[in-house]
N, C-alpha and C positions, 0 to 999 in steps of 0.2 A: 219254434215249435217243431221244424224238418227236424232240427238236432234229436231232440227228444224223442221221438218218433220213432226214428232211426236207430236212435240207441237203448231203444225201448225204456225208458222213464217217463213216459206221456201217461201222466193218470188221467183215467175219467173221470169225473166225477157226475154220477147216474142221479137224476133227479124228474120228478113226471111234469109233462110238461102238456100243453094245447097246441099242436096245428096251430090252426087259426091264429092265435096268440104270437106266434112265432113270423106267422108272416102278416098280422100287421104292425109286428116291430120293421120286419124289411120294408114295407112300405114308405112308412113315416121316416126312415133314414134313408130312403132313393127317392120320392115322389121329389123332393124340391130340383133335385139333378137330374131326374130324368126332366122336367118339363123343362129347366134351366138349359137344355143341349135339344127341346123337340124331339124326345123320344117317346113311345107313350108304354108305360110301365101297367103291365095287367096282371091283376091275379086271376087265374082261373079260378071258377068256383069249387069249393071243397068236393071230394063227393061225400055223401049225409054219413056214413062211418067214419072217415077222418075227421068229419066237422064236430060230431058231437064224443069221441072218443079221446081218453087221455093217453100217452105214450111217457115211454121211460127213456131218458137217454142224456149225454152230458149236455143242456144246453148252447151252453157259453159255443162248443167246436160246434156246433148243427148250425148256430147262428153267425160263426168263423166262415165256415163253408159255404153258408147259402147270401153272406153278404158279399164273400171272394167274387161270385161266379154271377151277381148281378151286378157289382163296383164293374167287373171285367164286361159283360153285357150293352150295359151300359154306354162305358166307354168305346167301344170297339162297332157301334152301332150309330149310323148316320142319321140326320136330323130327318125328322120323319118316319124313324123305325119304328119297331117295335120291338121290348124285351117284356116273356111271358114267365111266370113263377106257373107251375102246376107242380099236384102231389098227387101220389096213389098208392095204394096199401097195397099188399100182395101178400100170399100165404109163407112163411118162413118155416123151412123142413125141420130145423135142428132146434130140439125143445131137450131143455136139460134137466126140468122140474114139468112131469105132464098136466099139472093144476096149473100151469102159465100158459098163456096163450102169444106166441111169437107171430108175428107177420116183418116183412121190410119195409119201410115207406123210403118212397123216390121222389125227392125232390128234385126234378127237371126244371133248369133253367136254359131259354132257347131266345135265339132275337135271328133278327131280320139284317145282319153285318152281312159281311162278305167270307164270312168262313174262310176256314183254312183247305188247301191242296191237299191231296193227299203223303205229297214228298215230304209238307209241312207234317201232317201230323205222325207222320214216321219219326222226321226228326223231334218232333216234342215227345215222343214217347222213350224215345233210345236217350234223350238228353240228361235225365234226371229230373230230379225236382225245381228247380230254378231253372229250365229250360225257356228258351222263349225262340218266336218263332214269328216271320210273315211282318207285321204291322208291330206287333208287340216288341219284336228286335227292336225297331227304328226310334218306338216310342223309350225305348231303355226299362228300368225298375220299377216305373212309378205306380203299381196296382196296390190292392189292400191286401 
């Protein structure tokens, strides 16, 4: 998918989708691995506009991206941690049709690891795309 990205052939494909629906797909594919390593896997609660609202966007990469960043969570988190899922809407400036209504939603994922230095995340930013860095180095390629 970098490739494609990169050289711009990455189609979306835009389809409406549930929040909620969305994360508890992630749930149900991390709850057995989180408890399997002692981690405790939370979802914040929605707040009541993302909860009961529909959203447009490619699922398949939303679901790419927010399984990436709790597969990595997860793993990179000690027994007894904690990794948190939260989402929040926010107003979106750039409307191309004024009968639509844009916001951004931010799906934050955050755990209780030992984070990275900041030298570290210099080098993960300057490295590229397959950068790796700190614990990640040691452990080699094996994320989702």
């Amino acid at each position: 998918d970098f490739e494609r990205i990169d050289s711009g052939r990455l189609e979306l494909a835009f389809s409406a989708f549930s929040v909620r629906q969305l994360l508890v797909g992630t749930r149900s594919t991390f709850a057995t691995l989180a408890a399997k390593k002692g981690v405790s896997l939370v979802l914040e609660p929605l707040p009541p506009i993302v909860r009961t609202s529909r959203y447009v966007g490619d699922v398949l990469r939303l679901t790419q991206c927010l399984n990436n960043g709790v597969s990595n969570a997860i793993k990179f988190t000690p027994e007894g941690g904690e990794v948190t899922v939260s989402v929040t809407e926010r107003p979106h400036e750039h409307v191309e049709e004024p009968a639509e209504e844009w916001v951004w939603l931010d799906l934050v994922v955050t755990d209780t690891g030992v984070g990275l230095d900041a030298t570290d995340l210099q080098k993960l930013h300057a490295g590229g795309p397959f950068a790796q860095v700190g614990v990640g180095l040691q452990q080699g390629s094996g994320g989702t």
